[in-house]
PALODREN-509362 format. One record per residue (C-alpha): residue in three letters; x, y, z. Coordinates in steps of 0.05 Angstrom, whole numbers, padded with zeros to 5 digits, always signed. Each point is the difference from the previous one (the first is absolute). Layout:
N
ALAXYZ...
//
This chain:
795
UNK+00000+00000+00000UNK+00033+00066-00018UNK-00034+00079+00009UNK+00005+00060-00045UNK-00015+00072+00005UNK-00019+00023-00065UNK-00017+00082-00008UNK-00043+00012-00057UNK+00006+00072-00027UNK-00046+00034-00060UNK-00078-00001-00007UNK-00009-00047+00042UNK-00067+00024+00046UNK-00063+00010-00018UNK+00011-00044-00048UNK-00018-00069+00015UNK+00069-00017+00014UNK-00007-00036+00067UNK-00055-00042-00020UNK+00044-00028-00062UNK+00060-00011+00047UNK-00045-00036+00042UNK-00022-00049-00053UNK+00070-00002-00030UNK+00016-00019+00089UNK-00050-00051-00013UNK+00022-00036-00062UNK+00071-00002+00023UNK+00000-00026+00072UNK+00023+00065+00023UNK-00016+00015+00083UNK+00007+00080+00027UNK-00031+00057-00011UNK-00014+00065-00048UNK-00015+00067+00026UNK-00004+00065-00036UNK+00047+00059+00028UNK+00028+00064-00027UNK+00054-00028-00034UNK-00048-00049-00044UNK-00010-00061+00028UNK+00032-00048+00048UNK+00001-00074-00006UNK+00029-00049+00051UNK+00000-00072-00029UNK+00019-00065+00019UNK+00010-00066-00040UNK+00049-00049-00035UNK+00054+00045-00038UNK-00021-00018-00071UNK-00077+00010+00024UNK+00024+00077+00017UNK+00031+00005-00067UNK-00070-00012-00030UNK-00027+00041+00036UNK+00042+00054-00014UNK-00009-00008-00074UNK-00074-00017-00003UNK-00013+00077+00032UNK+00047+00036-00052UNK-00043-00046-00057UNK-00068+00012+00036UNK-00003+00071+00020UNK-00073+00024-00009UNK-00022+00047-00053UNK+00008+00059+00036UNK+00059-00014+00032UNK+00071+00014-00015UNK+00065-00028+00036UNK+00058+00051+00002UNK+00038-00050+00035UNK+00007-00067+00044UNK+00056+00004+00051UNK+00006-00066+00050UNK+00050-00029+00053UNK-00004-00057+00035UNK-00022-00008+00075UNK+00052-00013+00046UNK+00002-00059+00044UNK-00018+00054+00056UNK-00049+00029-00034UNK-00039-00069-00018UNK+00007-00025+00064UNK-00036+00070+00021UNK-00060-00030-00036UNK-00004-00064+00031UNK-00050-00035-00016UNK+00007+00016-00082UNK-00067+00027-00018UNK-00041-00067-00022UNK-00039+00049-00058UNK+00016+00060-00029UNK-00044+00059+00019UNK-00008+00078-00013UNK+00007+00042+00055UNK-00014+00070+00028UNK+00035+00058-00043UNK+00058+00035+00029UNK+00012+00071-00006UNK+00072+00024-00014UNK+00031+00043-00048UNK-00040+00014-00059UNK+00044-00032-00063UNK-00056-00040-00032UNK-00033+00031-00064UNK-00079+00014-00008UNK-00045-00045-00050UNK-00040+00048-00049UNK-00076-00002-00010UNK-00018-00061-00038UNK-00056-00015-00045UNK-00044-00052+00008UNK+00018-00067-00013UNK-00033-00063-00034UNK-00019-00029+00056UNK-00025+00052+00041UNK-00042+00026-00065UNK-00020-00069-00005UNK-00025-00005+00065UNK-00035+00075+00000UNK-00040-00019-00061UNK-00022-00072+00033UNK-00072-00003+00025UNK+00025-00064+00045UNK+00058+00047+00030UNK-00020+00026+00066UNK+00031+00066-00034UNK-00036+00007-00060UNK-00005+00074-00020UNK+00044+00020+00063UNK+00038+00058-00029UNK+00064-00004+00048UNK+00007-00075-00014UNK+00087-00010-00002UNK+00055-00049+00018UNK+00071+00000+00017UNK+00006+00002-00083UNK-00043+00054-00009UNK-00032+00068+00023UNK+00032+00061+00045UNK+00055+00015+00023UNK+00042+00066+00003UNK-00074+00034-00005UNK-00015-00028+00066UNK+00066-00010+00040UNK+00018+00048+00058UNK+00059-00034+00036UNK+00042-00062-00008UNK+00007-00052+00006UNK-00064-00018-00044UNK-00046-00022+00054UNK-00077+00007+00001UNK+00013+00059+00060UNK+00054+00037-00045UNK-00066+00005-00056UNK-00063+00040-00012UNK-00037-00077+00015UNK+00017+00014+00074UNK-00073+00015+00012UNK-00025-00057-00024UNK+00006-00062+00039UNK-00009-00064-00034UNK-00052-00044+00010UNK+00012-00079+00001UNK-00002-00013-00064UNK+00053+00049-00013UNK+00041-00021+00054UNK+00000-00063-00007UNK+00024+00015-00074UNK+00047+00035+00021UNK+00027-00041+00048UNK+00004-00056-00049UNK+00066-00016-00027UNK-00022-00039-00055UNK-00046+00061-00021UNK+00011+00052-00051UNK-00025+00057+00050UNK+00047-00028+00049UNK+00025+00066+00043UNK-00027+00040-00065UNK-00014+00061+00044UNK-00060+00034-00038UNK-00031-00067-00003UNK-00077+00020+00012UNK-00072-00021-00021UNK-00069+00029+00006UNK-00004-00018+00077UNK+00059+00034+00026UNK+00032+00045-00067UNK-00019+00067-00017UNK-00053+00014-00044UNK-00023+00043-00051UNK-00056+00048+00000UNK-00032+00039-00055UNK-00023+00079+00022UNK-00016+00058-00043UNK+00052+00064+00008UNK-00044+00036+00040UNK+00009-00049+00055UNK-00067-00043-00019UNK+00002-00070+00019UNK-00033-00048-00051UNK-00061-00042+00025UNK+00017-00076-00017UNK-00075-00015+00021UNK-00016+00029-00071UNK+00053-00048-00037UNK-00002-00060+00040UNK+00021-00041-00057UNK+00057+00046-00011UNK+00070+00007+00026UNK+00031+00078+00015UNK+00049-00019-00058UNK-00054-00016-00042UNK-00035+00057+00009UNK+00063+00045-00015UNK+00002-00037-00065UNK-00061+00009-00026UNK+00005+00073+00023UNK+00064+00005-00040UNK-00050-00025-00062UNK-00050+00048+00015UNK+00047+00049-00011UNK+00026+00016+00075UNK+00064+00023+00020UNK+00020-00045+00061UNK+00062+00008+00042UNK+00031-00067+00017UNK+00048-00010+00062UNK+00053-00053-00029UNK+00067-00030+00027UNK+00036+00073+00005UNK-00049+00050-00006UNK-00068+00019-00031UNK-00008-00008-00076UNK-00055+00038-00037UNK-00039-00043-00050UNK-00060+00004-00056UNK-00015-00025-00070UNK+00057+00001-00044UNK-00054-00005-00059UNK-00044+00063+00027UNK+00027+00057-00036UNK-00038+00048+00035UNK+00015-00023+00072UNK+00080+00005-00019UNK-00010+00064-00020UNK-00046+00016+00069UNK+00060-00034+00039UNK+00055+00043-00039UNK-00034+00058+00014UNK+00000-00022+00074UNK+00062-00023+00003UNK+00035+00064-00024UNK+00033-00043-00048UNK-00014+00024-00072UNK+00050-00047-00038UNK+00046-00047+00043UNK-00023-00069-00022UNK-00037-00048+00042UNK+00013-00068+00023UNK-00051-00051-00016UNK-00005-00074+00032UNK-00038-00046-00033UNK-00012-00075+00023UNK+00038-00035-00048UNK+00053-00007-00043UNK-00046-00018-00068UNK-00040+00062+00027UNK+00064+00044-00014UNK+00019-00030-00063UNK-00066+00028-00026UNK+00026+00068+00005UNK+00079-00012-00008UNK+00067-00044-00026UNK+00010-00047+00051UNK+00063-00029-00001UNK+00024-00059+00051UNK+00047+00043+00028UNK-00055+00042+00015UNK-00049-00056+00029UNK+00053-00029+00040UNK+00014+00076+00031UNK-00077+00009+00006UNK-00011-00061+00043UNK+00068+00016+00041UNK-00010-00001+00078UNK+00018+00071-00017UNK-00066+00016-00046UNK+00014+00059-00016UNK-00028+00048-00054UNK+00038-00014-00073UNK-00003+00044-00051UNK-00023-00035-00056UNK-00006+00020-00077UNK-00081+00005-00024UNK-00018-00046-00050UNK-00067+00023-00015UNK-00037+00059+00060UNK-00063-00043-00011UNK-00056+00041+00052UNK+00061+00025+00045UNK-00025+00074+00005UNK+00050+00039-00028UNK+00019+00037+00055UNK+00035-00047+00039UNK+00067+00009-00029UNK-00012+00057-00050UNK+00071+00024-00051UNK+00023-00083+00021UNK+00005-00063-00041UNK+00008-00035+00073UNK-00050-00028+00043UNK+00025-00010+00078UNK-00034-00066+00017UNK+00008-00050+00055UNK-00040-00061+00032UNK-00025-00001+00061UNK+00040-00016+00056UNK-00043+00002+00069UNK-00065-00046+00010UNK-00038+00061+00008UNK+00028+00023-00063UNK-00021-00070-00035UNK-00072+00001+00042UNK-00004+00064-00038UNK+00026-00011-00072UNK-00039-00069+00005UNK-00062+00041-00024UNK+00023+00040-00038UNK+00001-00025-00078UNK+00046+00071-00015UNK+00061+00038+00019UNK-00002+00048+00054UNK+00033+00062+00016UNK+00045-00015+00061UNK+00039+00067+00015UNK+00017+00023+00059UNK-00041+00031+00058UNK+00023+00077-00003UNK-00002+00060-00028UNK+00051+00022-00055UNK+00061-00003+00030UNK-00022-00022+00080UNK+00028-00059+00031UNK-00048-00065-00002UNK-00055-00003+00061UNK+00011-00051+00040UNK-00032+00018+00069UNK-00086-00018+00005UNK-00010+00070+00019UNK+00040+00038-00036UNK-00019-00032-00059UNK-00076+00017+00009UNK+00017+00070+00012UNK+00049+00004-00057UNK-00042-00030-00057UNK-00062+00024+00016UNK-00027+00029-00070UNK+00057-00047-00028UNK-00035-00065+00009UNK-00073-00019+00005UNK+00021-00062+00043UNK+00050-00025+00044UNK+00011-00070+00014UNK+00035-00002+00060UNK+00038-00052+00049UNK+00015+00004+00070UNK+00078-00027-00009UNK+00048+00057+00004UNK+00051+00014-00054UNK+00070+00020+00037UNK+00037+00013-00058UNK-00026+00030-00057UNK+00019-00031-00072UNK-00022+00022-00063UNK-00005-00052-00058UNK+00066-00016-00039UNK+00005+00019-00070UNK+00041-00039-00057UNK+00007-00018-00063UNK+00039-00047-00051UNK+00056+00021-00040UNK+00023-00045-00052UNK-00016-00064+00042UNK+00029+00037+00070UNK-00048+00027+00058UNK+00020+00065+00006UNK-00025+00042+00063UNK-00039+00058-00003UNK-00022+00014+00066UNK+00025-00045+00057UNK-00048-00005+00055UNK-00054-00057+00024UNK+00030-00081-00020UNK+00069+00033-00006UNK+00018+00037+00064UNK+00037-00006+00044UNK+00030-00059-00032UNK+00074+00006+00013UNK+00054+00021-00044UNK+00068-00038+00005UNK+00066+00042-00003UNK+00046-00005-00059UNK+00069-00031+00024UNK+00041+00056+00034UNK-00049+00031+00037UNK-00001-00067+00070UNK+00010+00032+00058UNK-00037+00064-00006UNK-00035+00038+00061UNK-00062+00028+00002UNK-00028+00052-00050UNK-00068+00043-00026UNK-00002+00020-00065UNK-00061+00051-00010UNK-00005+00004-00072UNK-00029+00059-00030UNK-00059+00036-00018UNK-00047-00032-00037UNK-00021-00083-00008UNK+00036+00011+00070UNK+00028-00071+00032UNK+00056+00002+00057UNK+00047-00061+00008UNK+00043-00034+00053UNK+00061-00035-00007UNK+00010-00044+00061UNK+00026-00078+00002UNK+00031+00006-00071UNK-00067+00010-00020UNK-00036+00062-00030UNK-00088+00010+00015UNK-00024+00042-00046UNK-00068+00031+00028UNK-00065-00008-00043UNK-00014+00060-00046UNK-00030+00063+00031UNK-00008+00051-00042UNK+00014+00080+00001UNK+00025+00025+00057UNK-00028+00065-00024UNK-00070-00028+00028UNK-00016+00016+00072UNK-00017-00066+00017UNK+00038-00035-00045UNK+00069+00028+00042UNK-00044-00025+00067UNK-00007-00064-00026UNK+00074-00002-00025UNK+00020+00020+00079UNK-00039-00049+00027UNK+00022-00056-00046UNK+00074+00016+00017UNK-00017-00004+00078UNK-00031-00065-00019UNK+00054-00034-00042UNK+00045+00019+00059UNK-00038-00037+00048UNK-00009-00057-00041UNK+00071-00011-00018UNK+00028+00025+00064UNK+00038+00058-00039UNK+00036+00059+00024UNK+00037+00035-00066UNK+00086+00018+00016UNK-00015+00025-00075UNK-00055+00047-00033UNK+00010+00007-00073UNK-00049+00058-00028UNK-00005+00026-00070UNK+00045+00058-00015UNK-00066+00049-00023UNK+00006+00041+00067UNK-00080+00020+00004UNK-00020-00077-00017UNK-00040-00013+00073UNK+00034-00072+00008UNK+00062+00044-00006UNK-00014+00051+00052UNK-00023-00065+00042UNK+00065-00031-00004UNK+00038+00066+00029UNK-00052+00002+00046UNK+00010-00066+00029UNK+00079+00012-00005UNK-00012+00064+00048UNK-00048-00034+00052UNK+00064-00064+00003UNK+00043+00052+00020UNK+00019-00028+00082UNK-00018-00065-00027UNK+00022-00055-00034UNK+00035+00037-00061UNK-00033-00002-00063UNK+00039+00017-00065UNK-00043+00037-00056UNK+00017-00025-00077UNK-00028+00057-00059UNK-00010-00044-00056UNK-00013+00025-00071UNK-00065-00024-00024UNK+00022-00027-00069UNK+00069-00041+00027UNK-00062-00029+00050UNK-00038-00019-00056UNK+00062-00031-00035UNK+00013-00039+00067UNK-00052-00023+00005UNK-00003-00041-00060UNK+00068-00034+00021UNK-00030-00010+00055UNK-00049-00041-00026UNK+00046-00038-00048UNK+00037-00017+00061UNK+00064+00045-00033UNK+00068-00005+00051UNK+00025+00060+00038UNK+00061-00019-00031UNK-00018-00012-00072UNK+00028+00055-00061UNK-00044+00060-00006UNK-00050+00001-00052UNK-00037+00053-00032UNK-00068+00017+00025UNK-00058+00034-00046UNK-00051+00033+00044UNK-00049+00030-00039UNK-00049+00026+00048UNK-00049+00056+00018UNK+00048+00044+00048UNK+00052-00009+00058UNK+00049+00055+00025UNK+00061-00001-00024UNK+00055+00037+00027UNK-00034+00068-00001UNK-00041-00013-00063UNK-00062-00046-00021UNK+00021-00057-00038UNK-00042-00054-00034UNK+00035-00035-00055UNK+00072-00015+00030UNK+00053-00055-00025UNK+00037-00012+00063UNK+00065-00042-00002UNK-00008-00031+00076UNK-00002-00054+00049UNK-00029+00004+00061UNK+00063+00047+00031UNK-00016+00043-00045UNK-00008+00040-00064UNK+00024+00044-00053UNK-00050+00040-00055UNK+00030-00023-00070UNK-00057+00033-00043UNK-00074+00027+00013UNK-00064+00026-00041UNK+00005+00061-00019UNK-00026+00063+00060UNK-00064+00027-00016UNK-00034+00048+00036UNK-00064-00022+00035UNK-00041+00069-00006UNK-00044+00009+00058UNK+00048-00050+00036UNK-00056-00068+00024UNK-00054+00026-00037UNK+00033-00017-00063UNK-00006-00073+00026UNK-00076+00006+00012UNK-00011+00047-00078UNK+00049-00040-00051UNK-00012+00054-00048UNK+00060+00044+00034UNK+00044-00053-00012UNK-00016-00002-00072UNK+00009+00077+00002UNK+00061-00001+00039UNK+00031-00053-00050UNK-00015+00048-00062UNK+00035+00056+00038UNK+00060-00034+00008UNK-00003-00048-00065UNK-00001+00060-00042UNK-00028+00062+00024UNK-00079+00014-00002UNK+00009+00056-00051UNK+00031-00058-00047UNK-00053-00046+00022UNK-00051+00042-00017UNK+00033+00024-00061UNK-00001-00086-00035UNK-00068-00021+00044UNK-00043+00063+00010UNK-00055-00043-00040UNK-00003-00059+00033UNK-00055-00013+00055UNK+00060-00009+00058UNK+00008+00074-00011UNK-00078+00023+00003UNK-00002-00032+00064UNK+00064+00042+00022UNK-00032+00056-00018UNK-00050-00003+00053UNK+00066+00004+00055UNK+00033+00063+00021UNK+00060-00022-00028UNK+00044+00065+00006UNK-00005-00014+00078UNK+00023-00068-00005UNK+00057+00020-00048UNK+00014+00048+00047UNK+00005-00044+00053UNK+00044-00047-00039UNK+00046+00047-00019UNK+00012+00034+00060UNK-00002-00063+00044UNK-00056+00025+00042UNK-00045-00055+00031UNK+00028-00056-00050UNK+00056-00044+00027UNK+00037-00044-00053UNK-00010-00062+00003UNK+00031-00064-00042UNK-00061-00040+00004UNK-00021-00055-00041UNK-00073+00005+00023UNK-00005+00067-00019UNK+00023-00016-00062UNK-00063-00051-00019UNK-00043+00051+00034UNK+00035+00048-00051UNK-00014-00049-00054UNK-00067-00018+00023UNK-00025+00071+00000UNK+00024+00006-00068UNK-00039-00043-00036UNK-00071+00013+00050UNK+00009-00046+00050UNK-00022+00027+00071UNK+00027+00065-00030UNK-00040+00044+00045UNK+00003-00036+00071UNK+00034-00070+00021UNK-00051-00025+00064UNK+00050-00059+00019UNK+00079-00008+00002UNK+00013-00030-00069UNK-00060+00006-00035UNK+00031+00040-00054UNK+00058-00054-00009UNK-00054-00063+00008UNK-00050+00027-00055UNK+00061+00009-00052UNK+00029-00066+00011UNK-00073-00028-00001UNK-00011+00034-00077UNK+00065-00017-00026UNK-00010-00038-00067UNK+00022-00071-00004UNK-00001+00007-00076UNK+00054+00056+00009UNK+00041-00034+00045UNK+00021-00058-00046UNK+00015+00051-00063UNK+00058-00001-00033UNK-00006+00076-00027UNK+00056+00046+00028UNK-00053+00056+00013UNK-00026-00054+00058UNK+00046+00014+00046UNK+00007+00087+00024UNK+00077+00013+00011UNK+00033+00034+00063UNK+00063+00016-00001UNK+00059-00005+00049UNK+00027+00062+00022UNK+00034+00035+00056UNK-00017+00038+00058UNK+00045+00076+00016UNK+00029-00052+00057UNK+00023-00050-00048UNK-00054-00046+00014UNK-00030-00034-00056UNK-00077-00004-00007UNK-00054-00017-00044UNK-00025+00056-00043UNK-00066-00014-00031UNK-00002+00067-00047UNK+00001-00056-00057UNK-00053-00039+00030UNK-00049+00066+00002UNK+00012+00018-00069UNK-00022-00074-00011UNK-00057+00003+00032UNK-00026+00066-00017UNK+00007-00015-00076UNK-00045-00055+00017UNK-00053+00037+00032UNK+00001+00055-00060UNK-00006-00067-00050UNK-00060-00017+00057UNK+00043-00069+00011UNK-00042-00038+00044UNK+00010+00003+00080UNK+00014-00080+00001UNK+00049+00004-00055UNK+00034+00060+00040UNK+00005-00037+00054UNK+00028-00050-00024UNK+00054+00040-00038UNK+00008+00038+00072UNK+00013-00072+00044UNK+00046-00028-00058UNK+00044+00064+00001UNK+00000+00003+00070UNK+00020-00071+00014UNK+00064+00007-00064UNK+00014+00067+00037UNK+00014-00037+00074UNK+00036-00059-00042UNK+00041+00043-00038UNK+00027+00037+00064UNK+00014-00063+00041UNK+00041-00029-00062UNK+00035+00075+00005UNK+00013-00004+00071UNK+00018-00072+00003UNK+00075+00015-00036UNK+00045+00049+00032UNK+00076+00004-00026UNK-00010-00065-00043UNK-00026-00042+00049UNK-00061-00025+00029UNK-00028+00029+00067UNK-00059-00031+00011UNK-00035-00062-00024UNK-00070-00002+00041UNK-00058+00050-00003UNK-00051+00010+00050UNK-00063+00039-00027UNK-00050+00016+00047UNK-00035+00066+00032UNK-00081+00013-00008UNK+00004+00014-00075UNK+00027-00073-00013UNK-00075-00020+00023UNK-00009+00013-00074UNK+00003-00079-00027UNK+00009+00032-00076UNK+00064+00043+00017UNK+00028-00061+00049UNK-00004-00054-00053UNK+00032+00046-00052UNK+00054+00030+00040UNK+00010-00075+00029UNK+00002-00037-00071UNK+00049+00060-00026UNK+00057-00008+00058UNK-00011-00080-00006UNK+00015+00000-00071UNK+00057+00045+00014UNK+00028-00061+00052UNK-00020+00047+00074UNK-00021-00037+00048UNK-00065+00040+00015UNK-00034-00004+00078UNK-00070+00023+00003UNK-00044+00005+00063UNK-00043-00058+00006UNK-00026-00020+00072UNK+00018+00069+00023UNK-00049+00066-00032UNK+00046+00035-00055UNK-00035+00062+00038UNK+00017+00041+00070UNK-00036-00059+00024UNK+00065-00032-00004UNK+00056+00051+00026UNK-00005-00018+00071UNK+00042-00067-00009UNK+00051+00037-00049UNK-00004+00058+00054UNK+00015-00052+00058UNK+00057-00047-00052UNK+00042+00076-00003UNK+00000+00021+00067UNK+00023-00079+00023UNK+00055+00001-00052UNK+00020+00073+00025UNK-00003-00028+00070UNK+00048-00064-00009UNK+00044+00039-00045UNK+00007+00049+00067UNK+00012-00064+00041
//
């Protein structure tokens, strides 16, 4: 008989982990115990030597679905130590958690599985239609945890105390809901409860045959907005095929032209409406679930407001019971957006949520289970066969983020990303936790939220930062939180405070994600983004020669002014104007394109105060942005010329227009030109003078948008390629051979899989962000990647 101490390390709670070590205990002869601590989990096992061997294995080849094993450390039991447990345990048990220090990782929300679904669905279950219905493979997790370890107690099911059933479920070894702490039925789970927004509770006396998700169904087909509570928040949901109640629910909403996400109950549902492919079904039916972007086949009755200026649809299955309770009537897509008002954080409180949609919704259907952490739906899509991230929120985080070699051995550090898509990240363990999206900071309660969430994720993982990294934009709020927190450690533990610039964070990032060495040659980074601070100016379209140390600027987009300074993000048009200005002069433009319609609509501007303004550098920063420059574009050819109502709608509509047919010609005229020329400092940049003549010949020959923008994404994509090749050879000799393109405008699938193709065929190795959002969604781990390298380059 010989005993081992094993440690398990990873995903290992919340997961059904103990249950599968106790049937793996079971099949191998193995005596001791498992308990669940802060480190993971804890097994103490007894048997014959080559029965432990099995053992071992059999977990790292059975770890459940959720579940992931960092690592499996064991010694053997000394003679003292076995002798300590005299008698050796006859059986193997589980025993009572243990808390310690917090290095375990948190299991994200789950969708529901087969068998659960199965069982919901099942008039023999003794949970048919129970809309909480989970097991240790499916259903909540960071939505409901409040402590570790992952214990009933630690969880918004604290209130509710099982009933025997339950327990004895739970207390079942050989049970799938064994220790699955929101394990709950209709006897002793919350429930759900259907009231009208002025606070109206719903006589079931008058629908005895009727469930409250059934009636919230067929008030959805009657043409009701109802607010739904889900798994992190409230969702806000009506007939996808109603025209007229979209537009009712727009106008609500304050949201004129940001797209809707629709859920319908199936995948052959979906395919009625768009190209499936099984890249996409498999990331549809994920545990993640979240929404995928998906091109339309044929808009069938989908009202045409749901994603107006798109040729997307955001779809995704349902992935609660209530959600499949609900759908399950429903022969249509639904709207499922998010319970708000343009840009307010998601409800998630009973009572706010009635006060806060009334005159939104018609309906709420409520439940009495409270949502601790608030997590908006993830958003993804494919990209020539790879998932690629959008938005990184419920299914994804806080899944943990191993360290690229180098970096073992790091302490403890916050990185508080930036302004908008705000996440923040730790880096503790030689692992990094990227938080689940947030949004902009900008929003009242969005920066409460954002607060609260960081006091949380420091509770839960035991966390006190010796490093804050913070964007280097000194009037970005996480920014001004970060100093703040630096001056309140002053007497106390000593906290050092890393300014990171926000497009060498997006570049990070991506290594990050690709797992890229501290040690490893510097590449060259192309962040092509909205706009970051850059060393006194406001850059956006940067090629960065870097690692994680650091960076050097080897060529940019060309500066141009932003008149008005943000509201020439929110009115594209001054972009376009702006562009002309500097392009060629607006007495020039005017002189070759006074005729064309671009210029009637100028007309209506007081353009001699903007050219003013221009010239004299009054209220109009310079900026080298690449978003600009499609809002410039955009603008141009009538695309949200007047007023953009959501970050990258300008961008999103042109790629969405751009002609296929255009994109495979051969013609020379298919592709506008920018040259390569050099800044007063030497710098080289990418002058698009060429590109507007282009493009402005086109619109006087009345050239069709699509074709434009396809001639506009082709140019733009042989523009980036033909710099990298430039850049790539210095005195003879090769100084670089990987890429990394990333920042918010690489969300654009048509300019990624050009500028991608072009470097392949020119033999770069070309890193894109995949499992990490291309967006400021993402700069948090490259923020909290810099300031570690920084810090073990000080060591």
């Amino acid at each position: 008989m010989s005993g081992r101490l094993i440690r398990i390390r990873g995903t290992v709670q919340g997961v059904g982990f103990r249950p599968t070590v106790y049937g793996e205990a079971l099949k191998h002869s193995i005596t001791g115990h498992i308990l669940n601590d802060g480190e993971g989990v804890l097994i103490k096992a007894f048997g014959a030597e080559a029965d432990l061997d099995a053992f071992i294995t059999a977990i790292k080849d059975n770890c459940p679905p959720l579940g992931q094993i960092d690592s499996i450390d064991w010694c053997n039991l000394s003679d003292i130590e076995l002798n300590c447990c005299d008698p050796v345990p006859d059986r193997f048990a589980i025993v009572e958690s243990v808390s310690s220090s917090a290095r375990t990782s948190i299991a994200a929300d789950a969708r529901t599985c087969p068998a659960c679904l199965e069982e919901t669905l099942s008039p023999n279950s003794r949970r048919y239609r129970y809309p909480f219905t989970n097991c240790t493979h499916c259903g909540p997790r960071l939505s409901i945890i409040s402590g570790i370890p992952y214990d009933r107690p630690n969880t918004s099911m604290a209130p509710f105390a099982l009933c025997s059933d339950c327990l004895k479920e739970y207390k079942d070894p050989l049970d799938r809901r064994f220790h699955a702490q929101p394990n709950a039925c209709y006897v002793c789970g919350p429930v759900v409860e259907l009231v009208r927004t002025d606070g109206l509770r719903l006589s079931r006396a008058e629908r005895p045959q009727s469930d409250d998700v059934d009636i919230a169904a067929s008030l959805i087909l009657k043409g009701q907005i109802v607010a739904i509570k889900g798994i992190g928040g409230f969702h806000i949901a009506c007939d996808a095929t109603n025209a007229p109640v979209v537009a009712l629910l727009r106008e609500r909403k304050k949201r004129f032209a940001k797209p809707f996400a629709l859920m319908a109950k199936s995948i052959e549902m979906i395919e009625r409406y768009c190209h499936v492919s099984e890249e996409e079904k498999a990331l549809l039916s994920s545990a993640a679930a979240p929404v995928v972007l998906l091109d339309i086949k044929a808009p069938g009755n989908i009202a045409s407001g749901i994603a107006p200026g798109q040729n997307t649809l955001g779809f995704m299955l349902p992935y609660t019971p209530l959600h499949h309770l609900l759908l399950s009537a429903i022969n249509q897509p639904i709207v499922l957006t998010s319970a708000n008002l343009a840009d307010e954080p998601q409800c998630t409180d009973n009572d706010d949520t009635l006060r806060r949609l009334a005159g939104l919704a018609d309906f709420v259907l409520l439940h009495n289970r409270a949502i601790v952490n608030r997590i908006d739906d993830s958003v993804a899509r494919v990209v020539q066969g790879q998932t690629v991230v959008v938005r990184r929120a419920r299914g994804y985080a806080p899944a943990p983020i191993s360290l690229p070699p180098g970096f073992e051995g790091m302490g403890q550090v916050l990185a508080l990303g930036g302004e908008l898509k705000n996440t923040f990240c730790l880096v503790k363990d030689d692992k990094a936790i990227l938080s689940q999206h947030m949004g902009d900071l900008e929003d009242a309660a969005t920066y409460i939220d954002y607060l609260k969430n960081i006091d949380l994720y420091r509770r839960l993982f035991q966390f006190e930062p010796t490093i804050i990294a913070i964007d280097q934009h000194p009037e970005y709020l996480s920014a001004k939180l970060g100093r703040q927190m630096l001056e309140e450690s002053k007497g106390a533990k000593p906290i050092t405070l890393e300014s990171v610039q926000h497009h060498h964070a997006h570049v990070a990032a991506c290594l990050a994600e690709h797992n890229y060495p501290i040690s490893a040659a510097k590449i060259l980074g192309v962040a092509l983004d909205g706009l970051g601070y850059g060393e006194g100016q406001l850059w956006g379209g940067e090629f960065l020669f870097c690692d994680y140390y650091g960076y050097e600027r080897l060529a940019t987009f060309k500066p141009i002014s932003m008149p008005g300074g943000s509201m020439a993000m929110r009115e594209p048009w001054r972009n376009s104007f702006a562009h002309f200005v500097s392009a060629m002069g607006w007495n020039s433009y005017l002189a070759d394109y006074e005729k064309i319609e671009l210029t009637e609509f100028f007309k209506t501007k007081n353009l001699a105060t903007f050219e003013s303004m221009i010239t004299n550098g009054i209220n109009s920063p310079l900026a080298s942005s690449c978003g600009r420059l499609f809002d410039a574009v955009a603008a141009a050819i009538g695309i949200c010329r007047e007023v953009a109502s959501y970050e990258g709608q300008a961008a999103i509509e042109l790629e969405a227009i751009a002609s296929n047919e255009e994109l495979c010609s051969n013609e020379q005229n298919a592709v506008y030109p920018f040259a390569i020329s050099n800044l007063d400092s030497g710098l080289p940049y990418l002058e698009p003078a060429g590109m507007w003549q282009a493009l402005l010949g086109d619109l006087a020959r009345q050239v069709s948008a699509p074709v434009i923008s396809a001639r506009f994404h082709r140019g733009l994509a042989v523009a980036v390629a033909n710099m990298v090749k430039k850049l790539s050879i210095v005195d003879s000799s090769p100084r670089f051979d990987t890429v990394v393109l990333t920042g918010g405008v690489f969300q654009n699938r048509l300019l990624l899989q050009l500028t991608r193709d072009l470097l392949q065929v020119h033999g770069f190795t070309v890193l894109t962000p995949a499992r990490i959002p291309a967006n400021d969604g993402g700069i948090a781990l490259g923020q909290a990647l810099i300031a570690s390298a920084n810090s073990l380059e000080r060591k």
